[in-house]
C-alpha angles and dihedrals in degrees: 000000000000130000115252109244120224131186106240088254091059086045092044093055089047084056095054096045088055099046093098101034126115124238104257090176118062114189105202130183100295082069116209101359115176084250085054089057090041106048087044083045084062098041093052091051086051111037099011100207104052133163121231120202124204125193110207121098093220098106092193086058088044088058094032085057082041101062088033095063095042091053098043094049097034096237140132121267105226106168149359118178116153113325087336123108124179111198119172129183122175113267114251120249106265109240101225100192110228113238122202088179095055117126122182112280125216119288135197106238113190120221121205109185116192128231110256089226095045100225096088132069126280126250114250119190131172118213123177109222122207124219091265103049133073130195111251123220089271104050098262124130115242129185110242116245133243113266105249110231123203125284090226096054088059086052099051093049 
């Protein structure tokens, strides 16, 4: 796959967004091992801009893992100082799957009731309501009603 090719002011802002990023891939000894690709594969569809670390001292191996990785996995090399490398590739677009069969779920709704004197605290509850329950004027669950169809339309079916 081929690399991603950036200007050096897209590079330059890329730079600036991983300055104060940790490294989430470590390269040991072993070098660039299939578990190595797979494990920086993962944290580029899921973070996008990541920092790789590699442990050895020999700085041509460390260039030669660096375009490896950014061919293999089709992103943009961004950086390499000292053991440090910076890859990004753009995060790919979530598939949400469409249900017609969804119905809402429960929620957590969060209660605050006054003091009646207004110098303590008020009073802060959390209740999970389920798709078939409101929360009434007073805080009080209660369960929806049934939507009330016409008279006329039972009779015509």
């Amino acid at each position: 796959m081929p690399q991603i090719n950036l200007t050096p002011a897209q590079r330059k802002d890329k730079r600036a967004d991983a300055h104060h990023l940790d490294p989430v891939v470590m390269i040991g000894g072993d070098g660039l091992t299939p578990a190595v690709v797979k494990e920086t594969d993962a944290a580029l569809k899921a973070h996008g801009l990541i920092k790789v670390r590699v442990l050895g001292d020999d700085r041509a191996a460390r260039e030669a893992m660096f375009v490896q990785l950014c061919d293999e996995l089709n992103a943009a090399p961004i950086q390499h100082i000292g053991k440090l490398l910076v890859l990004w590739r753009p995060v790919p677009e979530k598939v949400v799957a469409e249900r017609t069969d969804a119905k809402p779920g429960p929620r957590v709704v969060k209660i605050v009731k006054f003091s009646k004197s207004g110098n303590g605290r008020p009073q802060v509850t959390k209740l999970n309501v389920l798709g078939n329950q409101r929360v009434a004027q007073g805080g009080e669950l209660k369960r929806a009603k049934r939507r009330q169809t016409s008279v006329k339309k039972n009779v015509a079916d």
